[in-house]
N, CA, C and O atoms as a GROMACS GRO file, in nm:
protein
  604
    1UNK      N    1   5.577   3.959  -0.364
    1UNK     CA    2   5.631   3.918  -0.493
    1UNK      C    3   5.539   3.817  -0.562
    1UNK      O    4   5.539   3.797  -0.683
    2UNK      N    5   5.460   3.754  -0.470
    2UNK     CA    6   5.412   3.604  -0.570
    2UNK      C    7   5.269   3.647  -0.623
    2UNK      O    8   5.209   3.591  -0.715
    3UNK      N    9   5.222   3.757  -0.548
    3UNK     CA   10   5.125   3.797  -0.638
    3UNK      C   11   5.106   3.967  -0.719
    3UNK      O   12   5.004   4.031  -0.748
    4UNK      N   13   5.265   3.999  -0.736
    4UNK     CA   14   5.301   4.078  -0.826
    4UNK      C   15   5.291   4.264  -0.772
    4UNK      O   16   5.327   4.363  -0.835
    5UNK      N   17   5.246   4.257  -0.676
    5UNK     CA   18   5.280   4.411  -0.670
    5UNK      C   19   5.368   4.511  -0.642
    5UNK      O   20   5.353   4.624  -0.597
    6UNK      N   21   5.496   4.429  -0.690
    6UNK     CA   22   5.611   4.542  -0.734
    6UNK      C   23   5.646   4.633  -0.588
    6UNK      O   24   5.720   4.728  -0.612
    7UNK      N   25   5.624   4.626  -0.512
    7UNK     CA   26   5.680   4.712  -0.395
    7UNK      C   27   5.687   4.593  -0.275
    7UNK      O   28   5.610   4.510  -0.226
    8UNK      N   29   5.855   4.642  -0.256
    8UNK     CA   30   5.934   4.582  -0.106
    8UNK      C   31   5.853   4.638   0.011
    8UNK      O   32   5.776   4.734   0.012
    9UNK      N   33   5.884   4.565   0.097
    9UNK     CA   34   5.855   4.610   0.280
    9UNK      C   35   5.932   4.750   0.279
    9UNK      O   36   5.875   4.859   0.282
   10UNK      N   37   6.066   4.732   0.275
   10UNK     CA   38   6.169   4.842   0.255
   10UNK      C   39   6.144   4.930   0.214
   10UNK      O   40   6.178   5.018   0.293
   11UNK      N   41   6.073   4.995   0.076
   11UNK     CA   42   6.044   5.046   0.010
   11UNK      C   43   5.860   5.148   0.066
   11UNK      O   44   5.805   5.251   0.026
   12UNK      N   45   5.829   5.049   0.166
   12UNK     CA   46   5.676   5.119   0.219
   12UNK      C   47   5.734   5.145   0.305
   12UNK      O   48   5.731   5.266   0.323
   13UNK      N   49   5.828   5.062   0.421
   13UNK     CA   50   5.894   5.108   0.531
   13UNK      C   51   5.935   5.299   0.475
   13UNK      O   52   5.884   5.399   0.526
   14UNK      N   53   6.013   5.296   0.388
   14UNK     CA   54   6.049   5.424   0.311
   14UNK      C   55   5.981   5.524   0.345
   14UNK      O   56   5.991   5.610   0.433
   15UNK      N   57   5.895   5.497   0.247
   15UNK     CA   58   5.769   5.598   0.209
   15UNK      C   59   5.670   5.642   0.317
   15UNK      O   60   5.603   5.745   0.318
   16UNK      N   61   5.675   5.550   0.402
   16UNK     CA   62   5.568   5.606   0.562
   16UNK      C   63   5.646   5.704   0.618
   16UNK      O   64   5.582   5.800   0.662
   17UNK      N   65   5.795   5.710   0.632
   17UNK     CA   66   5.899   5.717   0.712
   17UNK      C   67   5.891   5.884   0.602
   17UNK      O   68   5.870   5.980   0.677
   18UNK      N   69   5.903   5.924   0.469
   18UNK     CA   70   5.913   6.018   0.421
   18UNK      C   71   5.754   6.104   0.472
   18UNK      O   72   5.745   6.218   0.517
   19UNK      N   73   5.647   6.011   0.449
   19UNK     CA   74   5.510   6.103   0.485
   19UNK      C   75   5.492   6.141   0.591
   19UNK      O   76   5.435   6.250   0.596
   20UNK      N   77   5.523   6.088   0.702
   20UNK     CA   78   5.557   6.112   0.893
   20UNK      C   79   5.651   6.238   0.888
   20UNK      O   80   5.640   6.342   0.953
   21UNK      N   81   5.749   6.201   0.790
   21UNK     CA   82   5.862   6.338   0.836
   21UNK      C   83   5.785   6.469   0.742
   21UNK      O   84   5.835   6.581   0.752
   22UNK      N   85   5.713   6.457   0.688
   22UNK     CA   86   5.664   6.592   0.614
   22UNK      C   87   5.506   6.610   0.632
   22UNK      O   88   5.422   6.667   0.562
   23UNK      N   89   5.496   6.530   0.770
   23UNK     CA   90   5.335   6.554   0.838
   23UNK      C   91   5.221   6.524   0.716
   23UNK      O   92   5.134   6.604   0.684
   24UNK      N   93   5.233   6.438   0.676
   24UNK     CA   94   5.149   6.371   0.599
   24UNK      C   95   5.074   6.278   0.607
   24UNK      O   96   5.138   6.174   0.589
   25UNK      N   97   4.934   6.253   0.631
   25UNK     CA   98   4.888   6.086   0.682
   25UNK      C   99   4.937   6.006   0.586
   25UNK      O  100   4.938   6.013   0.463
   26UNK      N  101   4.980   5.924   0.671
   26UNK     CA  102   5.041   5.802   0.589
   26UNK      C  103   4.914   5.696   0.654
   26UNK      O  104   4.879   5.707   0.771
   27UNK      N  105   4.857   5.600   0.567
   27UNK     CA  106   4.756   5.516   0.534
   27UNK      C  107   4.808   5.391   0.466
   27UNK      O  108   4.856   5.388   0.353
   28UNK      N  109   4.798   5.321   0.522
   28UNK     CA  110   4.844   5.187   0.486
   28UNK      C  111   4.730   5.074   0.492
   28UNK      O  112   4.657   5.050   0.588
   29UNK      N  113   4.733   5.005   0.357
   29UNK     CA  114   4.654   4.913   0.320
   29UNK      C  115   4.713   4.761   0.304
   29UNK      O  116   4.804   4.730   0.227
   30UNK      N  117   4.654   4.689   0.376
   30UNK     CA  118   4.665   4.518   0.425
   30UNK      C  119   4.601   4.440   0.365
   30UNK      O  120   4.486   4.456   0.324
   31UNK      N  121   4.673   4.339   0.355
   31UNK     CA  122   4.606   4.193   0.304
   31UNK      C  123   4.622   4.077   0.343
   31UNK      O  124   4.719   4.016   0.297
   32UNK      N  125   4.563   4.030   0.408
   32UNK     CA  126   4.536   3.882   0.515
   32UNK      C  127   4.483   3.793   0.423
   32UNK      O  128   4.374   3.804   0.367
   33UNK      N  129   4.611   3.651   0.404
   33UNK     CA  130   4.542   3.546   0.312
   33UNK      C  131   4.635   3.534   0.223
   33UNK      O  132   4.648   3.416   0.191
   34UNK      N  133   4.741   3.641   0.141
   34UNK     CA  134   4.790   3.601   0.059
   34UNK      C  135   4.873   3.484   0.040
   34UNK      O  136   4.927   3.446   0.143
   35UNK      N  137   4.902   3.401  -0.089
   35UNK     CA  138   4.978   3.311  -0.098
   35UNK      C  139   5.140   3.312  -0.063
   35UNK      O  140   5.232   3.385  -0.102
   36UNK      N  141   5.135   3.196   0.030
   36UNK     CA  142   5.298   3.202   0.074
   36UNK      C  143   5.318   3.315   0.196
   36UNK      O  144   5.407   3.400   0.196
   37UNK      N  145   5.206   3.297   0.312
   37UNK     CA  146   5.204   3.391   0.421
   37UNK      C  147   5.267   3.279   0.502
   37UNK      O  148   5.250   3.160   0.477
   38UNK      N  149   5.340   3.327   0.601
   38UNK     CA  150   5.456   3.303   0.706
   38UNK      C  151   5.318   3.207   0.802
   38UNK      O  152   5.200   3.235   0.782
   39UNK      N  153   5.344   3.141   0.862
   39UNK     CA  154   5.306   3.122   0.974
   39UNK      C  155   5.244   3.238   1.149
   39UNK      O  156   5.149   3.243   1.227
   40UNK      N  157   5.399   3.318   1.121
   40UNK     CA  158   5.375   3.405   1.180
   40UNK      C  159   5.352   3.566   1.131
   40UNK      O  160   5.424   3.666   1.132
   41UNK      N  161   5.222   3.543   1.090
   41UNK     CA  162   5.216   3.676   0.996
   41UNK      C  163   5.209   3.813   1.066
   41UNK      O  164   5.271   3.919   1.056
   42UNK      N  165   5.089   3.761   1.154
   42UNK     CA  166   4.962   3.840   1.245
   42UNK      C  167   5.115   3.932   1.351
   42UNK      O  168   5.103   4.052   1.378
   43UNK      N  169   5.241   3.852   1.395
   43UNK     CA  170   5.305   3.940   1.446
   43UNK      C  171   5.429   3.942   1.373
   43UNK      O  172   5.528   3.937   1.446
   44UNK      N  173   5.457   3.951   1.213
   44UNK     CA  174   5.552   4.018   1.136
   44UNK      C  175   5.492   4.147   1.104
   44UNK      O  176   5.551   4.255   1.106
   45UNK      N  177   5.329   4.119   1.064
   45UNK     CA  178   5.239   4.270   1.019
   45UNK      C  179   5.254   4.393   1.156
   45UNK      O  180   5.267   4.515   1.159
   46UNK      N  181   5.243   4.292   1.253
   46UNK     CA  182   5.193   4.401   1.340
   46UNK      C  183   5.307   4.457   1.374
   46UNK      O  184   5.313   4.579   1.387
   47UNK      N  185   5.426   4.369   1.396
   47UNK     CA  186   5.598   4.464   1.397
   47UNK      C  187   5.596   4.570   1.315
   47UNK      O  188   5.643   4.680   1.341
   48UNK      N  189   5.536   4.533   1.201
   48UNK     CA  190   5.603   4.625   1.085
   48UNK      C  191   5.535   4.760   1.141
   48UNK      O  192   5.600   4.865   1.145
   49UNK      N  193   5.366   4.750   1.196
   49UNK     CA  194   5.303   4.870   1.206
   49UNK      C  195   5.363   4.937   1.328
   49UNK      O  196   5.376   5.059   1.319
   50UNK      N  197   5.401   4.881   1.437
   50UNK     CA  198   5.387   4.934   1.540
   50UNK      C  199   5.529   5.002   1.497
   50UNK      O  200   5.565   5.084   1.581
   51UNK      N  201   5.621   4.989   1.386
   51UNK     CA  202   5.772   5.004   1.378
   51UNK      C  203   5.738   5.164   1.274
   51UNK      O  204   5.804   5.267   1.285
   52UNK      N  205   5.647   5.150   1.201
   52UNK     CA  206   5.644   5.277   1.126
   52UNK      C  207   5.564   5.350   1.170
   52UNK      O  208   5.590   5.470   1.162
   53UNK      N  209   5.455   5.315   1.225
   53UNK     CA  210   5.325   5.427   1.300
   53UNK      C  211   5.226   5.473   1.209
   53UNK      O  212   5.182   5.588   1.217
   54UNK      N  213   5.190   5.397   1.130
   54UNK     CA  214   5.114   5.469   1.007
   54UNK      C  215   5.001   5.546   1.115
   54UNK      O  216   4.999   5.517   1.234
   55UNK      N  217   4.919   5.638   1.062
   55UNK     CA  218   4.776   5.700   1.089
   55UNK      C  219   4.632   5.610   1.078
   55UNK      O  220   4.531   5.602   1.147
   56UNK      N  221   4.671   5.557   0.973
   56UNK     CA  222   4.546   5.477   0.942
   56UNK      C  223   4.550   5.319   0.879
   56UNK      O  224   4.602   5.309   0.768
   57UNK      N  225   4.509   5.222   0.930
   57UNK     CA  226   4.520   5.069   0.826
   57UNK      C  227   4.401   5.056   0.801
   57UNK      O  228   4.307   5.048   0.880
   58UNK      N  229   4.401   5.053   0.694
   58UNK     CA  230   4.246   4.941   0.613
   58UNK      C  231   4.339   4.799   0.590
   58UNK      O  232   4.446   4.789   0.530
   59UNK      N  233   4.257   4.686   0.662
   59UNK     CA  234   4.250   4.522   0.675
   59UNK      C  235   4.162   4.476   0.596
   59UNK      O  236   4.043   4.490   0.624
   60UNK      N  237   4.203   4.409   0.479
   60UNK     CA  238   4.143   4.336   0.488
   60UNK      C  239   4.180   4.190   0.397
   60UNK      O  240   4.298   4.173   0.366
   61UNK      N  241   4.061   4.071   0.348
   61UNK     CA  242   4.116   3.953   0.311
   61UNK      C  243   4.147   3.936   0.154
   61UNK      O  244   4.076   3.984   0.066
   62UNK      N  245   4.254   3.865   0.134
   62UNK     CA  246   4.268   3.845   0.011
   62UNK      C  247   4.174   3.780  -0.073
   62UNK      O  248   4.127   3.674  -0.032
   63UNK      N  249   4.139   3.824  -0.182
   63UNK     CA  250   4.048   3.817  -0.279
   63UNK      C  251   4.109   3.790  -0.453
   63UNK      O  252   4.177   3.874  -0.512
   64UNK      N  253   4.065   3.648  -0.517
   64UNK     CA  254   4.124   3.615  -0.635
   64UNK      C  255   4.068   3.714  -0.682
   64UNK      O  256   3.945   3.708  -0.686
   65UNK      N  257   4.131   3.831  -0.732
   65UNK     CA  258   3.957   3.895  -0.832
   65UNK      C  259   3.996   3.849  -1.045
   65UNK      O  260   4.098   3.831  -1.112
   66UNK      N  261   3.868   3.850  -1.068
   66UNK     CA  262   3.899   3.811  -1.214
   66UNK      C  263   4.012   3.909  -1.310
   66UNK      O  264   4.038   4.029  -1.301
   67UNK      N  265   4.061   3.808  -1.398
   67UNK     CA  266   4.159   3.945  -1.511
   67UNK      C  267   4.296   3.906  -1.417
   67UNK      O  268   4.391   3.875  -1.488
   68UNK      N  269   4.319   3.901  -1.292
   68UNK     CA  270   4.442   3.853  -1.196
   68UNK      C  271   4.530   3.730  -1.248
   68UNK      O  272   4.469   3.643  -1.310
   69UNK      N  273   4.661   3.716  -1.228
   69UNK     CA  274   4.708   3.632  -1.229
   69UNK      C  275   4.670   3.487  -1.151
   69UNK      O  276   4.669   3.378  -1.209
   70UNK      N  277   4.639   3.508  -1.013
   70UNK     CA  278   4.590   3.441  -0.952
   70UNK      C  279   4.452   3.349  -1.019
   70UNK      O  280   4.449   3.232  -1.056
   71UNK      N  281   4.355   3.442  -1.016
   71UNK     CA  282   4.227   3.378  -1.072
   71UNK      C  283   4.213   3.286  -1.221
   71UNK      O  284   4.136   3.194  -1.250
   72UNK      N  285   4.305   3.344  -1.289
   72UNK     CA  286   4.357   3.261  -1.424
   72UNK      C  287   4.426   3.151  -1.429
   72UNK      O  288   4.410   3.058  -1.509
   73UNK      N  289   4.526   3.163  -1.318
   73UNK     CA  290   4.611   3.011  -1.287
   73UNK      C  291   4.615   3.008  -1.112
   73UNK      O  292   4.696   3.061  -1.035
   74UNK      N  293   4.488   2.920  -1.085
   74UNK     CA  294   4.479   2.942  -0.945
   74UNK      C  295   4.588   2.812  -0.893
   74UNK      O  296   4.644   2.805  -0.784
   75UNK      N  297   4.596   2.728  -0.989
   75UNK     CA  298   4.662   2.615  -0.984
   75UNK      C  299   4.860   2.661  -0.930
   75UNK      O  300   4.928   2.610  -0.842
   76UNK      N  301   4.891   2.760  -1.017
   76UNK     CA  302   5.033   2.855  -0.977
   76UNK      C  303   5.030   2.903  -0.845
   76UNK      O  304   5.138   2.914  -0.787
   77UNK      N  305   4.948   2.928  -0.800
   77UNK     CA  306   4.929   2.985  -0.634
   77UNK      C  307   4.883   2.874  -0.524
   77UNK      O  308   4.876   2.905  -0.405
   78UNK      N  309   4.853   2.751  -0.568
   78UNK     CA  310   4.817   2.637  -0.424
   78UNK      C  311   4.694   2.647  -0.460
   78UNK      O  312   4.666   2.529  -0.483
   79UNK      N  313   4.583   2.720  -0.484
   79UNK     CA  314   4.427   2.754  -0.531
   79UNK      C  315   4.399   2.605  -0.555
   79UNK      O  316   4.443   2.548  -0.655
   80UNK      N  317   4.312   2.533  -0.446
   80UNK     CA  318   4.228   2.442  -0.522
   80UNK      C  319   4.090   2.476  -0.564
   80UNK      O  320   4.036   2.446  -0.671
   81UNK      N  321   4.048   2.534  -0.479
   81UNK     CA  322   3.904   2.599  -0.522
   81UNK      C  323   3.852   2.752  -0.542
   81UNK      O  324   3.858   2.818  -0.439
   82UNK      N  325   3.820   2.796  -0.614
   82UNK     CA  326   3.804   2.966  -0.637
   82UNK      C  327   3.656   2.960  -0.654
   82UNK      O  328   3.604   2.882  -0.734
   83UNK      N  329   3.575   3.057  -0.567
   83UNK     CA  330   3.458   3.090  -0.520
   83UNK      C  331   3.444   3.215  -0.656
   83UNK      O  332   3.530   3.300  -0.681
   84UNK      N  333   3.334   3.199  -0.718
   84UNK     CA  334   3.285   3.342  -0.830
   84UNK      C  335   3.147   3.402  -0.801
   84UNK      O  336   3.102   3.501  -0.860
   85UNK      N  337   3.075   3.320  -0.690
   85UNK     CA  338   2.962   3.441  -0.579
   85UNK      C  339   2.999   3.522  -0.501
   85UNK      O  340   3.005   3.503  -0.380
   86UNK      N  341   3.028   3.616  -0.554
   86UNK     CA  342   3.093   3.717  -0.463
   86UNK      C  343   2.996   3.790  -0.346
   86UNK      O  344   3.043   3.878  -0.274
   87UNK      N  345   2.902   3.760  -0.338
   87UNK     CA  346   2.784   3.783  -0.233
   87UNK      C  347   2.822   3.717  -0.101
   87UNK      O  348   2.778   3.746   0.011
   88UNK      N  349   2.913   3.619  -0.134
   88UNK     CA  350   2.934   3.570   0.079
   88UNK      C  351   3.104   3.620   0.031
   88UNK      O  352   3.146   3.626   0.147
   89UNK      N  353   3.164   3.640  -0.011
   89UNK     CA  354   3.296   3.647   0.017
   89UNK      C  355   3.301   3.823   0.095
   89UNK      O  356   3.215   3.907   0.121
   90UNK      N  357   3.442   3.814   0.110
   90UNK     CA  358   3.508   3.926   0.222
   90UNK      C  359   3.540   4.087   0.112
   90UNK      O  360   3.620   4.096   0.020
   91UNK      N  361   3.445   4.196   0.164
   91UNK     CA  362   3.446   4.294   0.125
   91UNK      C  363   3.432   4.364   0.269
   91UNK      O  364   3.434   4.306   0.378
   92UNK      N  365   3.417   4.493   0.247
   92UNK     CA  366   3.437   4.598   0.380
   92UNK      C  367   3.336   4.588   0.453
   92UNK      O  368   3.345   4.572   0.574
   93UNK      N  369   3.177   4.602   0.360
   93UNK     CA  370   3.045   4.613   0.413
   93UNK      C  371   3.019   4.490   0.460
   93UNK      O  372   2.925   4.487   0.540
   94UNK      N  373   3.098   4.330   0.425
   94UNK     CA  374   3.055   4.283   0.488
   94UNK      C  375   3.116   4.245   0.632
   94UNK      O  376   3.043   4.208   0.724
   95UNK      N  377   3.292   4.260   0.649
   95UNK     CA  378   3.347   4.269   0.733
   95UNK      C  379   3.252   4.405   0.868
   95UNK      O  380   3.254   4.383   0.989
   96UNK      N  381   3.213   4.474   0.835
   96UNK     CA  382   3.134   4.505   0.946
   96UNK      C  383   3.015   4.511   1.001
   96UNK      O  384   2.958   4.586   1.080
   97UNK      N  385   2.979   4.374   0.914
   97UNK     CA  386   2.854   4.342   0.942
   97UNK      C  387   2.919   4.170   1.046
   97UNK      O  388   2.839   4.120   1.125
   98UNK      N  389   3.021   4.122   1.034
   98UNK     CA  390   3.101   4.057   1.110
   98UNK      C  391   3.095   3.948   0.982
   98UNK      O  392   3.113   3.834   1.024
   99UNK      N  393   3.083   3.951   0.898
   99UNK     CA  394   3.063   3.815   0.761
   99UNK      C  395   3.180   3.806   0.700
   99UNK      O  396   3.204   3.869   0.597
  100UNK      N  397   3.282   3.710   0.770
  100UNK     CA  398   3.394   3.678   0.658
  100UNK      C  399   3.421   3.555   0.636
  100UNK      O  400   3.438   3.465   0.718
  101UNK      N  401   3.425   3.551   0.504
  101UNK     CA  402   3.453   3.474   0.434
  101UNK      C  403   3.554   3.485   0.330
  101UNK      O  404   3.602   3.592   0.291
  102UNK      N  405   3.594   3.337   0.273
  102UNK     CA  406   3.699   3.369   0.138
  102UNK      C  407   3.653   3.323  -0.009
  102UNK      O  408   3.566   3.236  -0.022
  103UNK      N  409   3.717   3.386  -0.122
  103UNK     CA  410   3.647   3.358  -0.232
  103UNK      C  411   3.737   3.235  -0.287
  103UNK      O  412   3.734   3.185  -0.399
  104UNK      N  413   3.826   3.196  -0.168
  104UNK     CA  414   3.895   3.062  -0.206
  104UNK      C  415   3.949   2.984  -0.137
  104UNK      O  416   3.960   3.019  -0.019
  105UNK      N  417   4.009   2.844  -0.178
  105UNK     CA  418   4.071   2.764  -0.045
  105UNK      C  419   4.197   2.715  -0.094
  105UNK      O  420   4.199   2.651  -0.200
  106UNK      N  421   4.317   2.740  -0.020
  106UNK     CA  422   4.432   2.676  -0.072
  106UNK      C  423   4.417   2.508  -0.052
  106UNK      O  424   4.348   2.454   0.034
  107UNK      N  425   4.490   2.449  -0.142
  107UNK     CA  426   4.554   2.322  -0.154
  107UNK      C  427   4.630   2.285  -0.017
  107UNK      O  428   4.736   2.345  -0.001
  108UNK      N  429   4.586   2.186   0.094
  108UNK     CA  430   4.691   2.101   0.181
  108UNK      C  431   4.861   2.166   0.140
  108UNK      O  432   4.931   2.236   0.213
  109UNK      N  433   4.890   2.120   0.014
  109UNK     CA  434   4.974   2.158  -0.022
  109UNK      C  435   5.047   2.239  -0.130
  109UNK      O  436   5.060   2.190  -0.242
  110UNK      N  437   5.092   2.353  -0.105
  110UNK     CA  438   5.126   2.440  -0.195
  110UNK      C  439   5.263   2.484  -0.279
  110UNK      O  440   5.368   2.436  -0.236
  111UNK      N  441   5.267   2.539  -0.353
  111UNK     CA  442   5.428   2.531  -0.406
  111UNK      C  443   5.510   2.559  -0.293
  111UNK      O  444   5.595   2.477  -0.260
  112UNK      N  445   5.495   2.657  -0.235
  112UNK     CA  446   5.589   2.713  -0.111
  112UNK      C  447   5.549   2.637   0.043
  112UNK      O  448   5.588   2.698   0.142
  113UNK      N  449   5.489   2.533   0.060
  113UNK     CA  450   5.485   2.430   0.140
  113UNK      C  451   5.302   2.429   0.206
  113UNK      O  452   5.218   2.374   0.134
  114UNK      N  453   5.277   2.464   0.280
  114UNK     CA  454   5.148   2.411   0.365
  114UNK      C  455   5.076   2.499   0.370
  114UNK      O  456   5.103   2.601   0.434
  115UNK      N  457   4.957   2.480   0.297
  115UNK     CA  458   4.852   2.544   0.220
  115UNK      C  459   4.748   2.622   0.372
  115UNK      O  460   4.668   2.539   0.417
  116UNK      N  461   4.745   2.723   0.425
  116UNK     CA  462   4.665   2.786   0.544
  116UNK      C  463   4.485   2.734   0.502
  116UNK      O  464   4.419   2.756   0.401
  117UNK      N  465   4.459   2.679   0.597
  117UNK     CA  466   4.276   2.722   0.580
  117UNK      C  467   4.229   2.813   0.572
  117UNK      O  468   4.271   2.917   0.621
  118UNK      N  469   4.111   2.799   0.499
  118UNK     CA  470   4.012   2.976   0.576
  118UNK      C  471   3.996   2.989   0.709
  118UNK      O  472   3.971   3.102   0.751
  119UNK      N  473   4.008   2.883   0.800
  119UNK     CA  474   3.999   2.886   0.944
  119UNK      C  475   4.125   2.981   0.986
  119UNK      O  476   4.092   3.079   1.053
  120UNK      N  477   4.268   2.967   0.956
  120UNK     CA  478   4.385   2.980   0.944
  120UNK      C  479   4.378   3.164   0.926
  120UNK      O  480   4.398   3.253   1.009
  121UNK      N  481   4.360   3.166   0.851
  121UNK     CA  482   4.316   3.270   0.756
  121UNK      C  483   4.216   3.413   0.834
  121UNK      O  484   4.237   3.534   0.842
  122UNK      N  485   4.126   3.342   0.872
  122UNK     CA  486   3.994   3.463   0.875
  122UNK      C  487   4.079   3.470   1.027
  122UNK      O  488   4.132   3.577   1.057
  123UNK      N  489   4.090   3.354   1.118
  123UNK     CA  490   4.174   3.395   1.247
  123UNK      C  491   4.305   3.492   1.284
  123UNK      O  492   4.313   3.568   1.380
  124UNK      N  493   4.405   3.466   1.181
  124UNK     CA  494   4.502   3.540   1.153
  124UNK      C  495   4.477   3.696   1.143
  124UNK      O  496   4.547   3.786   1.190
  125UNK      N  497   4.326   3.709   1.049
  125UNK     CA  498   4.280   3.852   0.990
  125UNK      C  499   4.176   3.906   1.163
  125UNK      O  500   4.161   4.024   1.198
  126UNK      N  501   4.132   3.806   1.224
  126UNK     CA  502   4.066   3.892   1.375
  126UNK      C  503   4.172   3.926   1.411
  126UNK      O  504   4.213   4.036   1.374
  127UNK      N  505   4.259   3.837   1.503
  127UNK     CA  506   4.388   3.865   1.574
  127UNK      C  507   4.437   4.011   1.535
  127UNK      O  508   4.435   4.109   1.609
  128UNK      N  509   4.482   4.007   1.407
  128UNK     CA  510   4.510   4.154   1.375
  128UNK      C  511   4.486   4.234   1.364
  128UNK      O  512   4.568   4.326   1.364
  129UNK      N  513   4.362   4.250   1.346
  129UNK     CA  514   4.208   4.353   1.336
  129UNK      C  515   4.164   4.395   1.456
  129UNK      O  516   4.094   4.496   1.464
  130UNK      N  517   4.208   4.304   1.594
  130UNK     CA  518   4.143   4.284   1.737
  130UNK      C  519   4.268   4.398   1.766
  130UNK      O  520   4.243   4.503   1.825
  131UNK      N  521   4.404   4.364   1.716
  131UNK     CA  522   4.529   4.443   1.767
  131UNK      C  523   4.523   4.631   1.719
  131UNK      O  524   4.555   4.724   1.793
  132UNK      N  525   4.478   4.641   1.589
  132UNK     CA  526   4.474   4.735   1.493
  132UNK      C  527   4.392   4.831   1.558
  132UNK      O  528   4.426   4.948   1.572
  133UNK      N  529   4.248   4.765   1.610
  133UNK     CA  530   4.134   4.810   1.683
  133UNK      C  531   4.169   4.900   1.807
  133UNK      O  532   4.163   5.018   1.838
  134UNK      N  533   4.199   4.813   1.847
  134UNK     CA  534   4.319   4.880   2.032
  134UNK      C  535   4.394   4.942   2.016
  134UNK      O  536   4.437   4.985   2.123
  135UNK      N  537   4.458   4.988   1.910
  135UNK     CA  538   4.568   5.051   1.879
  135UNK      C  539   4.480   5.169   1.844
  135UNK      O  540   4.541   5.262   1.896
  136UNK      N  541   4.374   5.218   1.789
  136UNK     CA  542   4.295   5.332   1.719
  136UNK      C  543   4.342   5.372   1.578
  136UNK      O  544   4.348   5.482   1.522
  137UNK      N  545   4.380   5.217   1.530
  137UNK     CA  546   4.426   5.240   1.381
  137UNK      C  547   4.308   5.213   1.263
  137UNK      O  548   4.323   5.240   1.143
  138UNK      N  549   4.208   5.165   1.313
  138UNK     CA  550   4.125   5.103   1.211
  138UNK      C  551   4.099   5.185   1.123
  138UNK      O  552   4.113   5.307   1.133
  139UNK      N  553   4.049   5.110   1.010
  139UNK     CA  554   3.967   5.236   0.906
  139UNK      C  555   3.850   5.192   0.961
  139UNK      O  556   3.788   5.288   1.007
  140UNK      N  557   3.790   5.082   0.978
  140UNK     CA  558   3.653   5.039   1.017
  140UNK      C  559   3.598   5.153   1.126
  140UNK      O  560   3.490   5.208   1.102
  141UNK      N  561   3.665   5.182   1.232
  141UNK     CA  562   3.593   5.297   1.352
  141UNK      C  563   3.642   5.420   1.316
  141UNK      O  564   3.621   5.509   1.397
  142UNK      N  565   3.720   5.458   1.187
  142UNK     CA  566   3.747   5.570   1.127
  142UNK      C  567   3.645   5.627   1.076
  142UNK      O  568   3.615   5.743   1.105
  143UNK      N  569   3.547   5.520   0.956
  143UNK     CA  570   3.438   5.564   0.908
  143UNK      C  571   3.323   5.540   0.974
  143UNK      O  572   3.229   5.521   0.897
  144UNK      N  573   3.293   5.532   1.103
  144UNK     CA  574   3.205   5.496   1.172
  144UNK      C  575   3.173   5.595   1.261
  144UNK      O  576   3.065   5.606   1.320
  145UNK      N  577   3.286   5.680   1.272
  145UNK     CA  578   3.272   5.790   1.345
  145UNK      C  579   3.168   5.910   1.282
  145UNK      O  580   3.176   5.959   1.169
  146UNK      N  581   3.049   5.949   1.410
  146UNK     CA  582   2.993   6.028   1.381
  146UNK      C  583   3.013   6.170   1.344
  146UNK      O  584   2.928   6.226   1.274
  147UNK      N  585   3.098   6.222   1.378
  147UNK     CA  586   3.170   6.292   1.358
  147UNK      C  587   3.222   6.360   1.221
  147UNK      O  588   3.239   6.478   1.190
  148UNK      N  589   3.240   6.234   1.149
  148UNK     CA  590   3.262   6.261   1.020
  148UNK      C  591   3.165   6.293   0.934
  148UNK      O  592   3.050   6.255   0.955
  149UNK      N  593   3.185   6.337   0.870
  149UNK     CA  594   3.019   6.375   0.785
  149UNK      C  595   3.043   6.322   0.599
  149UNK      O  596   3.090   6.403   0.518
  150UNK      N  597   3.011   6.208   0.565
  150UNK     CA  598   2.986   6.177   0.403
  150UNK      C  599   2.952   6.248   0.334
  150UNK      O  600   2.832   6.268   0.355
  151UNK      N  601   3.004   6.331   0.220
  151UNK     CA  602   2.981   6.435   0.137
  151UNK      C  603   2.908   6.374   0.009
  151UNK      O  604   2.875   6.448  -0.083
   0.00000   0.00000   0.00000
């Protein structure tokens, strides 16, 4: 809700649950970092996956990007600092090159209480990535596979 994309847990819970029953990959896409994340994220996310079974997760970190609500009033989200070199921050190519970073740092303190580090943060996003991995959910060893052939 706080950074606007209109769809419940309930509502993806749903929709995996309709693509599973009509043999459909269901693919589910993550975001590690957002504002107003639980403490215990790394095992609310991973309940949720291991509870629907998706086929595939792409992980990865939250990113202010420009034109966003966020990036315009970083001050509304805890945002004390917003990074605009996007050359060290967290994209795919660089997540498997092992380079993560964030394009921002919350405030100590935030509207919804205690602002996570990037330490906080990039740890939260291994942990789950380390779990995702073992599981044979990644997209990362999805597209890595030789096997596949890039058209």
């Amino acid at each position: 809700d706080r950074i606007n994309k209109r769809i419940s847990i309930d509502k993806a819970r749903e929709t995996i649950k309709i693509l599973k029953e009509n043999v459909i990959e269901a693919r589910i896409y993550l975001i590690m970092g957002v504002p107003g994340e639980p403490e215990d994220i790394v095992d609310q996310t991973w309940n949720f996956i291991k509870e629907t079974e998706p086929d595939l997760v792409y992980l990865g970190l939250f990113t202010a990007r420009p034109g966003t609500d966020v990036f315009n009033h970083p001050e509304k989200f805890g945002i004390a600092h917003l990074e605009t070199d996007w050359e060290d921050t967290m994209h795919q190519h660089a997540a498997a090159e092992g380079k993560r970073s964030l394009s921002f740092q919350y405030a100590p303190v935030t509207p919804w209480g205690r602002g996570m580090s990037e330490e906080e943060i990039i740890g939260n996003f291994n942990e789950l990535n380390n779990r995702i991995t073992e599981a044979g959910l990644s997209s990362f060893q999805f597209y890595r596979d030789p096997h596949i052939v890039n058209d």
